[in-house]
N, C-alpha and C positions, 0 to 999 in steps of 0.2 A: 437164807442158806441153811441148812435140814441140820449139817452137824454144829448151828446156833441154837435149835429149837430149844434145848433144857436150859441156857444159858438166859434166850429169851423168858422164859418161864418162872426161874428161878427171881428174874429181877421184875416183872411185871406185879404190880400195886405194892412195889417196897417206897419208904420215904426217904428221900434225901433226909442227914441229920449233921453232914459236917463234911467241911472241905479244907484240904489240907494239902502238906508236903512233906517229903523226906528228901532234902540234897534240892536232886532234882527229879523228884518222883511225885508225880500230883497223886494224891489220894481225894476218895471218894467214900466217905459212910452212911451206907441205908440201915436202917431196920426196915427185919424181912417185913411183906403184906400178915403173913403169919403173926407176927410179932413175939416169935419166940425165937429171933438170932437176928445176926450180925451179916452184914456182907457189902464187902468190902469192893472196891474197883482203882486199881494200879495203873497211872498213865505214864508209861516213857513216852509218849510222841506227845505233840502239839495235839491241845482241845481248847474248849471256851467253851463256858456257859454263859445263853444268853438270857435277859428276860424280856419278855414281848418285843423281842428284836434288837434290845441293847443288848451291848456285850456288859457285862457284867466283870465278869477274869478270863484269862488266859494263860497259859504254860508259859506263853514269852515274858507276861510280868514277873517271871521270876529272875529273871538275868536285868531287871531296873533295880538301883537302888531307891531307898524310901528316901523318908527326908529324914530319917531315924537310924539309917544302917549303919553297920558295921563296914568294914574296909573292903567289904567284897559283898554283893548281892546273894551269895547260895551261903553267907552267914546262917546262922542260927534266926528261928521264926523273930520277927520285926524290922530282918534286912534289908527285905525288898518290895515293890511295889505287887506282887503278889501276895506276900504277907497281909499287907494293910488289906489290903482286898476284902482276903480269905477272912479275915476277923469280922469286917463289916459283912459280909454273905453270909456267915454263921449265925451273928444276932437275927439275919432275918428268916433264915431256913428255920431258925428255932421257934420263933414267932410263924412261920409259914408253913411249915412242913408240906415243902411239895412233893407229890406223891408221883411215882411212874406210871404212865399212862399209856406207853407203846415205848417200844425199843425196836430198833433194827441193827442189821446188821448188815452193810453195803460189799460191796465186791472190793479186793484188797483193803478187807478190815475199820472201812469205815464204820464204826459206831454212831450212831443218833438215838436218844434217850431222849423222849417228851416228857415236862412232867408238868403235874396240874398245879398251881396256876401260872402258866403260860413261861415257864422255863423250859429250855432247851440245851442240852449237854452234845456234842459235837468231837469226836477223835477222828484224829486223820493218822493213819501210819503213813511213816515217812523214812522209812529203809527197804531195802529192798532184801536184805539178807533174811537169814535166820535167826531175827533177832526179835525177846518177846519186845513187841510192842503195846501191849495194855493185858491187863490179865483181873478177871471176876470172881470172884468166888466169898462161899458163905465161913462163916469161923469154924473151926472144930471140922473140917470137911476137908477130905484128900482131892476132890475131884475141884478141877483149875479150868474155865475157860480162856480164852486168848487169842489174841492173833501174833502172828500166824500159829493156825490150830495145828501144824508138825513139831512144835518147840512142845508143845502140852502133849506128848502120844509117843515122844521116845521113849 
């Protein structure tokens, strides 16, 4: 999709360095290919990372409790079985530093991010409104990609 191409660019040989959440807002931290910034990836919708075909996490493990939670799963980080997750992904991304390899960008906003070695990142939107469903961009930068691209252009 042509108004993806700087979106694509922007993320192409950046490393994964950290997977996370806010509520229920998955986040995502590269260092740029450049290695002089930050760029970041915001999921409202359902995603998964997988590795060489396991799933790894998902958005839905955020609504399990752990065996460690709090009274309600979107607790503070250690709540949920996405927590646990995120913690053990992080010691390996840290150790692994996989790097983006191809990105696309599907029709109604599917995201696919390959990264080397043999990780795969996956958004699916799933509203149909005007609602941001994933949003990319670098730190210290005005310009926001996302889907849908009319939420980012009013």
């Amino acid at each position: 999709m042509p108004e993806f191409d700087d979106l694509l660019e922007l993320i192409h040989g950046a490393t994964l360095t950290a997977v996370g959440r806010a509520a229920d807002l998955g986040i995502l931290e590269f260092a740029s290919a450049t290695g002089d910034g930050e760029i970041f990836l915001h999921l409202q919708c359902p995603f998964r990372i997988l590795y060489g075909g396991d799933l790894l996490i998902a958005s839905g493990d955020m609504g399990y409790p752990s065996t460690t939670a709090g009274p309600r799963p979107t607790d503070p980080p250690g709540g949920s079985v996405f927590d646990e997750r995120s913690l053990m992904l992080n010691q390996a991304i840290d150790r692994i530093r996989p790097m983006v390899t191809k990105a696309t960008v599907e029709l109604q906003g599917l995201l696919v991010v390959e990264m080397a070695p043999a990780f795969l990142l996956q958004v699916f939107p799933d509203c149909s409104g005007r609602v941001e469903m994933w949003r990319l961009f670098a730190r210290g930068s005005s310009v926001h990609y996302g889907f849908p691209p009319a939420v980012f252009t009013e």
